[in-house]
TORPAMAR-544402 format. One record per residue (C-alpha): residue number from 1; residue in one letter; y, x, z. Coordinates in Angstrom, 3 decimals. Layout:
BEGIN
[NUM,'a',[Y,X,Z]],
...
***
This chain:
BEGIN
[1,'x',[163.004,112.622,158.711]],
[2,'x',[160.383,110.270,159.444]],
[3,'x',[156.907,110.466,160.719]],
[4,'x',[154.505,109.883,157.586]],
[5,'x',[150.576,110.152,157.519]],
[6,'x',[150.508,113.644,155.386]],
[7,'x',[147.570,113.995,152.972]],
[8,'x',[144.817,116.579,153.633]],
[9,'x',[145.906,119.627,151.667]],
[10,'x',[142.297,120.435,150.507]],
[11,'x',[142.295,119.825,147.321]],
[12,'x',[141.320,116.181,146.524]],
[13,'x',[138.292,114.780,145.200]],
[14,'x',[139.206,114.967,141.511]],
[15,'x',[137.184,111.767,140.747]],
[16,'x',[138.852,110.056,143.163]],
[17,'x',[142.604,110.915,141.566]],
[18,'x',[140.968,110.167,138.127]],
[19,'x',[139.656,106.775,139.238]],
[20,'x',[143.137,106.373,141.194]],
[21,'x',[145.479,107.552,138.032]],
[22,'x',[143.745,105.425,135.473]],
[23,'x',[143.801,101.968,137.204]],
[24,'x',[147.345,101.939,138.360]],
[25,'x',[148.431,103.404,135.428]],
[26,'x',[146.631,100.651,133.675]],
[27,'x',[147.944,97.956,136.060]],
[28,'x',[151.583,99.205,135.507]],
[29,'x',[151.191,99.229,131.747]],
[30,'x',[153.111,96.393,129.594]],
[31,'x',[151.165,95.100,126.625]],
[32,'x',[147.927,97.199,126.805]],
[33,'x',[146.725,95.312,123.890]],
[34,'x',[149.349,96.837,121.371]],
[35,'x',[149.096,100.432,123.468]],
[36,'x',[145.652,100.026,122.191]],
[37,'x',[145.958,100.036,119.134]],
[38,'x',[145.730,103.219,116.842]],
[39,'x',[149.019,104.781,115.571]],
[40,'x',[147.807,108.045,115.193]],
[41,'x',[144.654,107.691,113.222]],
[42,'x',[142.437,104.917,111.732]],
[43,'x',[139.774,104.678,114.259]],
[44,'x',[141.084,102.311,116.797]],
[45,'x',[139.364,103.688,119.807]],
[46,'x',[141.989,106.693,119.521]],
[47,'x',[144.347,105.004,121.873]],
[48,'x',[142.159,103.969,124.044]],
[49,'x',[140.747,107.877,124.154]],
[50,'x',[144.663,108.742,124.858]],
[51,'x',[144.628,106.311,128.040]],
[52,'x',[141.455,108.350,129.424]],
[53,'x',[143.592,111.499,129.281]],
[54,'x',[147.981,110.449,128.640]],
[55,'x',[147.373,108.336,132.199]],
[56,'x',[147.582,111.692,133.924]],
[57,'x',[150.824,113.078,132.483]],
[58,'x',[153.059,110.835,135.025]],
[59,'x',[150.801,111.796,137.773]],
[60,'x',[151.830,115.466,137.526]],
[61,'x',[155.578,114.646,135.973]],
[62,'x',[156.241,112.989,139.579]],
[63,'x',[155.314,115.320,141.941]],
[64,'x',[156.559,118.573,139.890]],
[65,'x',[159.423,118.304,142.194]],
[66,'x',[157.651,115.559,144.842]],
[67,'x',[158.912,111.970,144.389]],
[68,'x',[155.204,109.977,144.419]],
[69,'x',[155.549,109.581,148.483]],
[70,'x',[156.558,106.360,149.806]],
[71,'x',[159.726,107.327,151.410]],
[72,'x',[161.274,111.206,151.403]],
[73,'x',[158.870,113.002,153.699]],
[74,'x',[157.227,114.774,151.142]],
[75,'x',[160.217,116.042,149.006]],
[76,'x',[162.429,116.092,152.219]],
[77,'x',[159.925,119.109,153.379]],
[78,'x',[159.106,120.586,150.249]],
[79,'x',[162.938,120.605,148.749]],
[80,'x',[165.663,119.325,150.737]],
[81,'x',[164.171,121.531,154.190]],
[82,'x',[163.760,125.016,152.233]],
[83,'x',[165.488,125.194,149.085]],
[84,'x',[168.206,122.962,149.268]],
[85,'x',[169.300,124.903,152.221]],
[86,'x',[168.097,128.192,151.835]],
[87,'x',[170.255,128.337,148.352]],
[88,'x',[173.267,126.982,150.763]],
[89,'x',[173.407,123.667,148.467]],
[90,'x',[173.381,121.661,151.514]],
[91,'x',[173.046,121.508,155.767]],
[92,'x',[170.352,120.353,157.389]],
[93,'x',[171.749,118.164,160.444]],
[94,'x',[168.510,117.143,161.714]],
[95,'x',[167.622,118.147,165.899]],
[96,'x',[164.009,118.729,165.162]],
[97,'x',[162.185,120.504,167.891]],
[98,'x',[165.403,121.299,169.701]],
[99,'x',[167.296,122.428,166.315]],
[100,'x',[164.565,125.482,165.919]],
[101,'x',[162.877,125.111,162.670]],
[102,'x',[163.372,126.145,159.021]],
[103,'x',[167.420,125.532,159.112]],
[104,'x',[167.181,127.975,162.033]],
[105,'x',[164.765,130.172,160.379]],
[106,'x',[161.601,129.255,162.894]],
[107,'x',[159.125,128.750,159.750]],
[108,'x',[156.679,127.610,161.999]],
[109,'x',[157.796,124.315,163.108]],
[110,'x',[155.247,121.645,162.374]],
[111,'x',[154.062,121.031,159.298]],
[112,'x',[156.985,121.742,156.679]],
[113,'x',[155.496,124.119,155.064]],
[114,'x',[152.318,122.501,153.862]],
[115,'x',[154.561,119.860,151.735]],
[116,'x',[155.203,120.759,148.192]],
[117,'x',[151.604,123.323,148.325]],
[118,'x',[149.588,119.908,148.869]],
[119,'x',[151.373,118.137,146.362]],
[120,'x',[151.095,120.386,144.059]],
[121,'x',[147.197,120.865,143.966]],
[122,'x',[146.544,117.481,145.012]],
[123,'x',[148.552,115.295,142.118]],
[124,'x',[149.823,118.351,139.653]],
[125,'x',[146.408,120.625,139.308]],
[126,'x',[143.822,118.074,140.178]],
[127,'x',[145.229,116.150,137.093]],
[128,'x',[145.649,118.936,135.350]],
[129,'x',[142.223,119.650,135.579]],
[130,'x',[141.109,116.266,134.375]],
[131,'x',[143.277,116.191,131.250]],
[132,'x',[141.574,119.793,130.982]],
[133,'x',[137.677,118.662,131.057]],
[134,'x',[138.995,115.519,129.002]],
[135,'x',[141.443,116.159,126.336]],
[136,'x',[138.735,118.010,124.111]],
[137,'x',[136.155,115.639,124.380]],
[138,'x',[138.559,112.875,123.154]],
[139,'x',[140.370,114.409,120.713]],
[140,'x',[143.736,114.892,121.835]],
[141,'x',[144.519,118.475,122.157]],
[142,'x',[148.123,118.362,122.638]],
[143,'x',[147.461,116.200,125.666]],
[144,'x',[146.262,119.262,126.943]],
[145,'x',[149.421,121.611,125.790]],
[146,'x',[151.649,119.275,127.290]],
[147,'x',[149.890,119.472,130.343]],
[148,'x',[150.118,122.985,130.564]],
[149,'x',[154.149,122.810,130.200]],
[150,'x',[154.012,120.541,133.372]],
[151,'x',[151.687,122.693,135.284]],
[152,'x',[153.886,125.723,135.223]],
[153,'x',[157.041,123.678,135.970]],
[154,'x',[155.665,122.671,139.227]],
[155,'x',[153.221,125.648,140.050]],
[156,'x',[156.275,128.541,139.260]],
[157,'x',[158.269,126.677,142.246]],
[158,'x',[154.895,127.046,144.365]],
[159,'x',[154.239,131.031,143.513]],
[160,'x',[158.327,131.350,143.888]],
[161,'x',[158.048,129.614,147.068]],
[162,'x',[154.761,131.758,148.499]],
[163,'x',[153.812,134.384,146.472]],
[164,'x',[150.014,134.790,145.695]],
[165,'x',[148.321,131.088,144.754]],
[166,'x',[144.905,129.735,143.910]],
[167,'x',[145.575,129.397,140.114]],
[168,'x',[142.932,131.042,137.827]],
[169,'x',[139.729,129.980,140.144]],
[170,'x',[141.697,126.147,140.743]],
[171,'x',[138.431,123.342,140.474]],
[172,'x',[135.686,126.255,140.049]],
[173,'x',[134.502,126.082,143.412]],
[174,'x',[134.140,122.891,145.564]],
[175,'x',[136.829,123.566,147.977]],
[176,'x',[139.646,125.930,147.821]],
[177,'x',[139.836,128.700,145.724]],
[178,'x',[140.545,132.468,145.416]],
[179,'x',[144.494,133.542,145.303]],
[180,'x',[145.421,135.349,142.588]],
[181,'x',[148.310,137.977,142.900]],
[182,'x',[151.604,136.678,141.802]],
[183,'x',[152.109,138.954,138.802]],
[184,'x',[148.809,138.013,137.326]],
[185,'x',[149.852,134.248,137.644]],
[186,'x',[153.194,135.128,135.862]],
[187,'x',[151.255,136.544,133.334]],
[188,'x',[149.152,133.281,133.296]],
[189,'x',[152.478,131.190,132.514]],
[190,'x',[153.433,133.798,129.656]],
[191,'x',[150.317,133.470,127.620]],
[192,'x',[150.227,129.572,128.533]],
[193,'x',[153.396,129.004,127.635]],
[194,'x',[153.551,131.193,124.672]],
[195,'x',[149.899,128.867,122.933]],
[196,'x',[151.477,125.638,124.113]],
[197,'x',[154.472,126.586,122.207]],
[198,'x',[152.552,127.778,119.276]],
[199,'x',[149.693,124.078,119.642]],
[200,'x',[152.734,121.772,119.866]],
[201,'x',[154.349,122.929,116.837]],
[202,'x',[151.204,122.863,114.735]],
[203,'x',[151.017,119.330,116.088]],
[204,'x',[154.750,118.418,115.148]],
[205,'x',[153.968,119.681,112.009]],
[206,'x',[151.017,117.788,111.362]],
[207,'x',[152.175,114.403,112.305]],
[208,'x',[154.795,112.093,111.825]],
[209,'x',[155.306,110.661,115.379]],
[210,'x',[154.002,111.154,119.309]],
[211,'x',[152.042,108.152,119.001]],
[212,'x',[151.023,106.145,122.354]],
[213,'x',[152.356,109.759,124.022]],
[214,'x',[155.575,107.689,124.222]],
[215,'x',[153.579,105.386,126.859]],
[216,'x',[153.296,107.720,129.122]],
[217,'x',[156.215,110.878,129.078]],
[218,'x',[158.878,109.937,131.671]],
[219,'x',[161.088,113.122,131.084]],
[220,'x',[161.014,113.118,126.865]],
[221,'x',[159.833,109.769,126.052]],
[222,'x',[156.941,111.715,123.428]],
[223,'x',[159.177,113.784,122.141]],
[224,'x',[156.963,116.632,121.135]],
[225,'x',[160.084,119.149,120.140]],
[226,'x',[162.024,118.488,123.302]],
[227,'x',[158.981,119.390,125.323]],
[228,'x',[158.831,122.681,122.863]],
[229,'x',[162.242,123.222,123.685]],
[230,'x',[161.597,123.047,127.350]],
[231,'x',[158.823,125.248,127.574]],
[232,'x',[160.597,128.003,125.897]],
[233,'x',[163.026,127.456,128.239]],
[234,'x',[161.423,127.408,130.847]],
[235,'x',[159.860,131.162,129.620]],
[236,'x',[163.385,132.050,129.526]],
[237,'x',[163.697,131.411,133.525]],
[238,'x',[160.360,132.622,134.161]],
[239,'x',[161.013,135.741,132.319]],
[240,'x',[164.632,136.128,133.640]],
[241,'x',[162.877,136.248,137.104]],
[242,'x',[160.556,139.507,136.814]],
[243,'x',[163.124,141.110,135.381]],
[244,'x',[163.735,143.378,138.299]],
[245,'x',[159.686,143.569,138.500]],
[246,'x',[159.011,143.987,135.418]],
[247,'x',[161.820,144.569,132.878]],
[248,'x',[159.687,144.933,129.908]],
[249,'x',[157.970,142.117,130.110]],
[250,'x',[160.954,139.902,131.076]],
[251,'x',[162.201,141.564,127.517]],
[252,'x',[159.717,140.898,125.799]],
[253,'x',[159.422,136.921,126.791]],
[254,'x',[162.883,136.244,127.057]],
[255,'x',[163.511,137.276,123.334]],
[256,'x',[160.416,135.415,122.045]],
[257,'x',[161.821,132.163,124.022]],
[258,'x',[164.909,132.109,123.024]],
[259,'x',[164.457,133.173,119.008]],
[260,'x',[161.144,130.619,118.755]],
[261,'x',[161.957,128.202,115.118]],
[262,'x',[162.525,125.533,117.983]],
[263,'x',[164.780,127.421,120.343]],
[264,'x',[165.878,126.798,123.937]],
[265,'x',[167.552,123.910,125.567]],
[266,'x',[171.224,123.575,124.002]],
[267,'x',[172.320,120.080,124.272]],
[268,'x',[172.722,117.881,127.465]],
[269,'x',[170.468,115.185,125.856]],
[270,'x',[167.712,118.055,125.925]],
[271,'x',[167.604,118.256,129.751]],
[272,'x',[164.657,117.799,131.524]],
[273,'x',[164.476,115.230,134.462]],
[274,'x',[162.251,112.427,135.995]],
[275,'x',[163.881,108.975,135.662]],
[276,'x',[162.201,105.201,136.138]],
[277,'x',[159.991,103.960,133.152]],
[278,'x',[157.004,103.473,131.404]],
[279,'x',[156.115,100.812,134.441]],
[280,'x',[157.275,103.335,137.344]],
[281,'x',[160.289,103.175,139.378]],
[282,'x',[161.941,106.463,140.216]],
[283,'x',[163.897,106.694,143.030]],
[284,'x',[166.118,109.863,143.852]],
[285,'x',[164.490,110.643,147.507]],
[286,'x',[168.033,112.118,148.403]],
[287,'x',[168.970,108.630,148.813]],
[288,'x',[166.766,108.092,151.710]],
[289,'x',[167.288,111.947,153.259]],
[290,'x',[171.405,111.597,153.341]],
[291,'x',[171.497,107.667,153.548]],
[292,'x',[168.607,106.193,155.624]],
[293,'x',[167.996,109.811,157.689]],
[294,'x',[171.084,110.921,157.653]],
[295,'x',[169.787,114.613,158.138]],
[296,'x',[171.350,116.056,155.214]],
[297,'x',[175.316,117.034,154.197]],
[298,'x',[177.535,119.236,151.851]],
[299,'x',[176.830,123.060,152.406]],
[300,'x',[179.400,125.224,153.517]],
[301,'x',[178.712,127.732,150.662]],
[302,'x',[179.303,124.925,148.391]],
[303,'x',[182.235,123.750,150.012]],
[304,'x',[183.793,127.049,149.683]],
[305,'x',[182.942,127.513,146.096]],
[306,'x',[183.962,124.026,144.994]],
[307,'x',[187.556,123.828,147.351]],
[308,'x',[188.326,127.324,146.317]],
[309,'x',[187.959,127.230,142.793]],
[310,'x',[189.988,123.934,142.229]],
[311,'x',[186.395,122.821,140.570]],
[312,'x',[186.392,118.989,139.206]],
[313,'x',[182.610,118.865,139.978]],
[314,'x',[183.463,118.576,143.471]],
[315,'x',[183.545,114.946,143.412]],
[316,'x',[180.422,114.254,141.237]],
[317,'x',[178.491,116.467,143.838]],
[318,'x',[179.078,114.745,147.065]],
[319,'x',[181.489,111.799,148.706]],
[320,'x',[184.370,112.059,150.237]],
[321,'x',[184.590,111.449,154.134]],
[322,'x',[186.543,108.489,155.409]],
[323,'x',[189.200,110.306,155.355]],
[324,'x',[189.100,111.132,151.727]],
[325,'x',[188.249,114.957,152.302]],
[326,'x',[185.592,116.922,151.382]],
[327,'x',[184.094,118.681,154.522]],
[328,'x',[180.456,120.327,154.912]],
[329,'x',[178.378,122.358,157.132]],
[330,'x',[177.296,126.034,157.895]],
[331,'x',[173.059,126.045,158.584]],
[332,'x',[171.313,127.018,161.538]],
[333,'x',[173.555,124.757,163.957]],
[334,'x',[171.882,124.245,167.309]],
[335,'x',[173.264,120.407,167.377]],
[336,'x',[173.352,118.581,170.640]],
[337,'x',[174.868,115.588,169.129]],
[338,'x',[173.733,114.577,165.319]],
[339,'x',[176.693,111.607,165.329]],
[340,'x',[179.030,114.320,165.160]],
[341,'x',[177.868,115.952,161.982]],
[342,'x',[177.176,112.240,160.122]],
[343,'x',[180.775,111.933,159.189]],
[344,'x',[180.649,114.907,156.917]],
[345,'x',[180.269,114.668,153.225]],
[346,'x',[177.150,113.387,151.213]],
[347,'x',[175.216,114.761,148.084]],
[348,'x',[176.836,112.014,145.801]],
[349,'x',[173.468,110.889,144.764]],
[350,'x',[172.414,107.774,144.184]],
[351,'x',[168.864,106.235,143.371]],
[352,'x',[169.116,105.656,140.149]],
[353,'x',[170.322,108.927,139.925]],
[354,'x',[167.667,111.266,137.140]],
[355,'x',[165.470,113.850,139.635]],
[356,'x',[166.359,116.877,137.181]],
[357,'x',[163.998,119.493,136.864]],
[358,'x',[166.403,121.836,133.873]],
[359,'x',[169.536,121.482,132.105]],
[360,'x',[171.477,122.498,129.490]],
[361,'x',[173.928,125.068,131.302]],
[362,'x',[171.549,126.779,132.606]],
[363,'x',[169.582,128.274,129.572]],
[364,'x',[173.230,129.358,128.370]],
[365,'x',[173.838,131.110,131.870]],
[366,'x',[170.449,132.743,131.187]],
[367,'x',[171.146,133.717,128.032]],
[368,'x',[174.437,135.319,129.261]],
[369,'x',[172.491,137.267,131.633]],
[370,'x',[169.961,138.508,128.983]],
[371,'x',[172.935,139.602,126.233]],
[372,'x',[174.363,141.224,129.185]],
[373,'x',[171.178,143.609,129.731]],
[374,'x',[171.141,144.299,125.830]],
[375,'x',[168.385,141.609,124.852]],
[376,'x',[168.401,139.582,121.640]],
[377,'x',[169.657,136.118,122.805]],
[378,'x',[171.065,134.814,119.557]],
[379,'x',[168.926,132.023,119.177]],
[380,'x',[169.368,129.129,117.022]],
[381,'x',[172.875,128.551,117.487]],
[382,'x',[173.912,132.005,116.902]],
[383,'x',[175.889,132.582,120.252]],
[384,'x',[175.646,135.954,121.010]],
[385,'x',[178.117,137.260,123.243]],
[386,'x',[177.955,137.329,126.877]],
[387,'x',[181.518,135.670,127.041]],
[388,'x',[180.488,133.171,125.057]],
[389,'x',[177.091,132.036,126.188]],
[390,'x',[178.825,132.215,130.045]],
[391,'x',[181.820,130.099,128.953]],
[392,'x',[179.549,127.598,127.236]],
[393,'x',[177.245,127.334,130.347]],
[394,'x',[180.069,126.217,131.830]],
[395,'x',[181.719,123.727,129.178]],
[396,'x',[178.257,121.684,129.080]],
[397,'x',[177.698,121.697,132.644]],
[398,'x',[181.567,119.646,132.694]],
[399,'x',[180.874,118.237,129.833]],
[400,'x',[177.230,116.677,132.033]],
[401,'x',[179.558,115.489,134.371]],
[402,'x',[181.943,113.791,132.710]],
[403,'x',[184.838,116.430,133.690]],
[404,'x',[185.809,118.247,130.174]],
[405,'x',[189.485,117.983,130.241]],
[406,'x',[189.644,120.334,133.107]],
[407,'x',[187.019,123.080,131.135]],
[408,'x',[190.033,125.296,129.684]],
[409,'x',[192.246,125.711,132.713]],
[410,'x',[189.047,126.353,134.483]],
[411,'x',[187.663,129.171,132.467]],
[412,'x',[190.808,130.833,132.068]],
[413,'x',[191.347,130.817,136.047]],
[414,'x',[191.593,134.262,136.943]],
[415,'x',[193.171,133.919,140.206]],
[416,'x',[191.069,131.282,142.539]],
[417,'x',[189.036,132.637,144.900]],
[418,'x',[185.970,131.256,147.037]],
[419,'x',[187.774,129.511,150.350]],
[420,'x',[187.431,129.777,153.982]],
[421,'x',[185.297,127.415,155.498]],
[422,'x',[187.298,125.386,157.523]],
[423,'x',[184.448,123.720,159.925]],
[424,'x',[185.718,120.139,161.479]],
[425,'x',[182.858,119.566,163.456]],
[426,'x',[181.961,122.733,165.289]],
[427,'x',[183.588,126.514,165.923]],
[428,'x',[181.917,127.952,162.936]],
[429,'x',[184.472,128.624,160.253]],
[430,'x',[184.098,131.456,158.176]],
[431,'x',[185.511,133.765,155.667]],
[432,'x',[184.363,133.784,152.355]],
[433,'x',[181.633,136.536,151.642]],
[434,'x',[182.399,136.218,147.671]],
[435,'x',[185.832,137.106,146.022]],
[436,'x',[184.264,136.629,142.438]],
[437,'x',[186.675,134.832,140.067]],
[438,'x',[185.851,132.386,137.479]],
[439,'x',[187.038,133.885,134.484]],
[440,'x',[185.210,136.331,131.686]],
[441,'x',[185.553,139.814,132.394]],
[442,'x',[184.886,142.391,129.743]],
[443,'x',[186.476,144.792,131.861]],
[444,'x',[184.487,144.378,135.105]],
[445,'x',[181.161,146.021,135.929]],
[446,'x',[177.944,144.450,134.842]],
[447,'x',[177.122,143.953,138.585]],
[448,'x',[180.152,142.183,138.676]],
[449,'x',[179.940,140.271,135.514]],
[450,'x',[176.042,139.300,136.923]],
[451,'x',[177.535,137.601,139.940]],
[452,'x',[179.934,135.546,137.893]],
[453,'x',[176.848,134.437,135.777]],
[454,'x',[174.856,133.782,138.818]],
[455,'x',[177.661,132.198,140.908]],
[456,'x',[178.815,129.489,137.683]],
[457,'x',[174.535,128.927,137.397]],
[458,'x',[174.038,127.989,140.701]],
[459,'x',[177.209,125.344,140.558]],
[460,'x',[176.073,123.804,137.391]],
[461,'x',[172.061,123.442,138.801]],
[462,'x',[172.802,121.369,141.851]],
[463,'x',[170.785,119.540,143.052]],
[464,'x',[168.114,121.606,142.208]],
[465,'x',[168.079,124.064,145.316]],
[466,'x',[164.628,125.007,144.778]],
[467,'x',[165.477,127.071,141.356]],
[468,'x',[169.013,128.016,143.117]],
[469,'x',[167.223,129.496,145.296]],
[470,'x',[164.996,131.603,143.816]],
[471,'x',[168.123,133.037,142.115]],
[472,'x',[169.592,134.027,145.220]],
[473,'x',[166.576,135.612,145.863]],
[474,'x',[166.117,137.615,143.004]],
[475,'x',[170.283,138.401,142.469]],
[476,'x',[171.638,138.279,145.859]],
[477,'x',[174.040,135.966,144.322]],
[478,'x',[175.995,134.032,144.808]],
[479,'x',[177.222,135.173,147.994]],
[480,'x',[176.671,132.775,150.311]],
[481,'x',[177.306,132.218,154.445]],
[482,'x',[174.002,133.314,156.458]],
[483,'x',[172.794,130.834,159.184]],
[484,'x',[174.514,130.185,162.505]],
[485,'x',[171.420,130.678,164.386]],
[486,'x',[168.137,133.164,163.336]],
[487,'x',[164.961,131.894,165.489]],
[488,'x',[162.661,134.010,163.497]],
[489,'x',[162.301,136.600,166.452]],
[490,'x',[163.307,139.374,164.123]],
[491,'x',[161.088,138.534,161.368]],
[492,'x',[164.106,137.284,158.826]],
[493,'x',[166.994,139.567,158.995]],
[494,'x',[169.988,137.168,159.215]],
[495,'x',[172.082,139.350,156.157]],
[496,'x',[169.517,139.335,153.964]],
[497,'x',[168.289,135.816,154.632]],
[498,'x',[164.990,134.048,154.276]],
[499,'x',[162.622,135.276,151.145]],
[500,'x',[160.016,133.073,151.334]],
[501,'x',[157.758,130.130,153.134]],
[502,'x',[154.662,131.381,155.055]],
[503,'x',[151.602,129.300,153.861]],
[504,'x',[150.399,126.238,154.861]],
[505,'x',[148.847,125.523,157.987]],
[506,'x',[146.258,123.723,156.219]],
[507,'x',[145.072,126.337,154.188]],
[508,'x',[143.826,128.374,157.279]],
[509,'x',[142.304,125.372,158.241]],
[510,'x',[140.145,125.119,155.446]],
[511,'x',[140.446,127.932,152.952]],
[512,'x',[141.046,130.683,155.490]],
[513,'x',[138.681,133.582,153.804]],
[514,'x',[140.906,132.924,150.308]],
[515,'x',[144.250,133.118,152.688]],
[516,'x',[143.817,135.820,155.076]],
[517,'x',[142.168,138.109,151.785]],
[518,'x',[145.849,137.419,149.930]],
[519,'x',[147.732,137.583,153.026]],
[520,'x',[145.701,141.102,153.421]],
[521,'x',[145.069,142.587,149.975]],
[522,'x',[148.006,140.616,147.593]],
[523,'x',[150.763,139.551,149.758]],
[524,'x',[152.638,143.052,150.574]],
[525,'x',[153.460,142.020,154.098]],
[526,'x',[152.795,139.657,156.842]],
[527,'x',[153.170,135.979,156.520]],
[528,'x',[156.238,134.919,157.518]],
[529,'x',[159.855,134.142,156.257]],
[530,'x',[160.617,137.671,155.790]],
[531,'x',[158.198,139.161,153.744]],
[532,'x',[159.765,139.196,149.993]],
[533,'x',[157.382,138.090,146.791]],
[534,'x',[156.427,140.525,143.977]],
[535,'x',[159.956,139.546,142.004]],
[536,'x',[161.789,140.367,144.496]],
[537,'x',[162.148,143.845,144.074]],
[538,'x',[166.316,144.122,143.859]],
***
C-alpha cells in the first residue's frame, strides 16, 4: 500500500463533480461531432441533451467497485483489505502498524475503513443525483433507470459492508444526511429495481436502438436488455440475502427476478464487468496490489479448496511460484519479514484483465439455492431442478475460464475433499474445516446440499471477495480457516469471524449527529467488527 492524498468523505460539491464529469468526459470523447448528432429523434439537440446527463454513467460504473484512483489505494482499502480477505479469497502480507489492522481484525487502524463509503457518495450518489435533477428536464428517462441499476450495485456492497446508510435523505440537506435502517434501504432496492425493470422494457420496446447510450456504457456497450437482465439479477442476490431476515420477501423478489419476460443472467457474454473504452482506460488495480505492493497472495481457504478438489481453475486464479507450485497464506500473520511471504502465489490477474462486478454462474448457483427452499426458479430457460441449476453454475463458470473438458469428471467427483493447508512459509498449517464434496446430492440434507451451493459459488465469483463475502456472512459457508491472530480485544470472536466494517472515521468527523443516532437507534450493537447487520440473522 501506498500513501495517497484520500478525498474528504463529505459528500462533494455536486456542481463541482458535474462540472468535473462533463469536461473530461467531453475531452476523452472521439468524434463529438457525429456523437452529436440525433439517432434517437429528429431534433438534433437530443444528443447533445444525452451528454448533459449519459456523461455521468462512467462516473458511477468506475467506482461501483473503486477503480477511478490513480494507483490501488482506494480499491486496495475498500476490496482487497476487507473482502478479499475476510471471504478467505486471498492474504494480506502487508506489516502495517506492526501487522495489527483489518487482516488481524484491529478495524481501527488508520483510515481503511473510510475507502469504498467515500467513493461511493462522492462519484456513485453525487452523480446519481445529477442524472436525477437532469434526466427529466432533458428528456431521457431511461438515463435515469439505468442509473438506478448502478446505484444499487455499488450502494448494496456499502449497506452489506456497514449496515444502516444515508440513502433516502442523500443531497436533501447540505452536508450529510440521515441513515436509514438497512431493511428500509433493501426495500428501497426492491421497488427501484422492480420500476427500472418495468421503464427499461417500455423503452426497449419503444425503440429500435440505445442510441448515443452506446457512448457512454462501459459494462453493456447500450445494451438496454443486458442491463434488464442484470438488474433482475442483481434482485435475485439482493433477495437471496434477506432470506434469513426476511423469507417472504426474499420469496417474493426472487421469483419476480428470475420469471421477468427478460430473465436473469444465463450466458457468459451477459456478465457484468468494467473493462477500458469509450475513451477510458481500465486497469485491474490487483495489478498494482500483488505486483507493484506486493501485499497481497493466494488464500489458504482457497488453496485448500482448489488443491483438494483437483479443480482446473486453479491455474486461471493465481501463478505458480518459481517452483511451479501453488502455495498461499492463512490471514492474521504477525510478519516480521514481508520477503518471506513474496514468493507465494499471485491472483493471476492481469491489467487488462475485466473488473467483474456479476457473472453467469452465479445467478445459476442462486437459483439452485432458491429451487432448493421450494421457490419458482424456472425462468426462461426452464431449468428447474436444484441438480441442474448447481451443475450448470458450475459448467459456465469452466466454461468462463476456458477449462470445459475437465466439467464432467469434476461434477461427478464424489470423493475429493478440501486439503490440508500445507503452509511453506510459516508454522501455520491447518486441517481443513470443510469435508463437503463436489458432487449433487439428492440424498444429503438441505443444510448440506446449501454448503455445496455456497462452496461451488464462492469458487466461480473470485475475484469478487466483496460479494463472497457477504455470502459467508449470511451462510456460514464455505467453511473457511479463521485468522492466525484476533486483535479485536474480544470484540470479533475468532470462530465466527468478522461481520462487518465499523464506519468511517470521517463520518464522525462531520456527520456525527446522523452516525451516533444509527449507531444508537438502527445499528443493533456497537460499532465495531463484531456487531452483525440486519441479514445476518442465521
Amino acid at each position: 500500500m501506498r500513501k495517497n492524498k484520500i478525498h474528504n468523505a463529505g459528500y462533494v460539491c455536486s456542481v463541482f463533480l458535474a462540472c468535473y464529469s462533463l469536461l473530461f468526459f467531453c475531452a476523452c470523447t472521439d468524434n463529438f461531432e457525429n456523437i452529436n448528432k440525433n439517432q434517437d429523434r429528429a431534433h438534433g439537440q437530443t444528443a447533445y441533451d444525452l451528454l448533459l446527463v449519459g456523461g455521468f454513467i462512467p462516473t458511477m460504473q468506475t467506482d461501483v467497485i473503486p477503480t477511478s484512483d490513480v494507483g490501488a489505494n482506494e480499491y486496495q482499502r475498500a476490496q482487497n483489505l476487507t473482502g478479499d480477505i475476510f471471504s478467505g479469497y486471498m492474504a494480506a502480507i502487508g506489516q502495517w502498524n506492526g501487522s495489527s489492522n483489518n487482516s488481524t481484525y484491529n478495524m481501527n487502524y488508520g483510515d481503511w475503513n473510510d475507502a469504498g463509503f467515500n467513493v461511493a457518495y462522492r462519484s456513485v450518489m453525487s452523480s446519481w443525483n445529477q442524472i436525477k435533477a437532469k434526466s427529466e428536464e432533458y428528456g431521457v428517462p431511461h438515463i435515469f433507470y439505468l442509473a438506478q441499476i448502478i446505484k444499487i450495485a455499488s450502494m448494496h456492497r456499502i449497506t452489506d459492508n456497514h449496515g444502516p446508510i444515508p440513502y433516502s435523505q442523500f443531497g436533501k440537506g447540505a452536508m450529510g444526511a440521515a441513515y436509514d435502517s438497512q431493511e428500509a434501504v433493501y426495500q428501497s432496492f426492491f421497488k427501484e429495481l422492480t420500476e427500472a425493470v418495468t421503464e427499461l422494457g417500455k423503452f426497449v420496446s419503444s425503440s429500435s436502438n440505445s442510441g448515443p447510450l452506446a457512448k457512454y456504457d462501459l459494462v453493456y456497450n447500450g445494451n438496454i436488455r443486458n442491463w434488464i437482465k442484470f438488474a433482475n439479477t442483481l434482485k435475485l442476490r439482493l433477495a437471496m440475502r434477506v432470506v434469513y431476515a426476511d423469507p417472504a420477501l426474499a420469496k417474493k423478489n426472487a421469483e419476480e427476478a428470475v420469471n421477468n419476460s427478460y430473465g436473469v443472467i444465463t450466458d457468459n457474454m451477459e456478465n457484468a464487468a468494467i473493462k477500458s473504452g469509450k475513451g477510458y482506460t481500465i486497469s485491474h488495480p490487483l495489478i498494482v496490489i500483488w505486483g507493484s505492493y506486493k501485499d497481497t497472495k493466494m488464500g489458504a481457504s482457497m488453496e485448500s479448496f482448489l488443491k483438494g478438489y483437483g479443480d482446473p481453475r486453479l491455474g486461471k486464479y493465481f501463478q505458480p511460484t518459481a517452483s511451479g507450485a501453488y502455495n498461499g497464506a492463512r490471514n492474521g500473520l504477525v510478519i516480521s519479514d514481508k520477503s518471506k511471504y513474496e514468493a507465494l502465489s499471485n491472483p493471476n490477474v492481469g491489467a487488462a484483465d475485466p473488473i467483474q462486478w456479476m457473472c453467469a454462474a452465479e445467478a445459476y448457483f442462486l437459483r439452485a439455492e432458491g429451487v432448493a427452499r421450494g421457490w419458482n426458479m424456472s425462468g426462461v430457460d426452464n431449468l428447474s431442478s436444484a441438480k441442474d441449476l448447481y451443475n450448470k453454475g458450475i459448467e459456465v463458470s469452466f466454461a468462463q475460464y476456458g477449462v470445459s473438458s475437465s466439467y464432467a469428471s469434476y461434477v461427478n467427483n464424489s470423493d475429493s475433499v478440501p486439503a490440508r493447508f500445507n503452509d511453506i512459509v510459516d508454522s501455520n498449517s491447518a486441517s481443513p474445516v470443510s469435508t463437503i464434496t463436489v458432487k449433487w446430492d439428492d440424498a444429503a440434507t438441505s443444510e448440506k446440499n446449501l454448503e455445496r451451493i455456497i462452496t461451488q459459488k464462492w469458487l466461480a465469483m473470485y475475484p469478487e471477495g466483496q460479494e463472497a463475502w457477504s455470502e459467508f456472512r449470511r451462510t456460514g459457508y464455505p467453511k473457511i480457516f479463521p485468522v492466525v491472530t484476533n486483535y479485536s480485544s474480544g470484540k470479533i470472536n475468532t470462530d465466527i469471524q468478522v461481520r462487518r466494517v465499523p464506519y468511517p472515521k470521517v463520518e464522525y468527523a462531520s456527520n456525527r449527529a446522523n452516525v451516533t443516532d444509527a449507531v444508537n437507534t438502527l445499528l443493533g450493537g456497537p460499532d465495531n467488527g463484531g456487531t452483525k447487520v440486519w441479514w445476518d440473522k442465521k
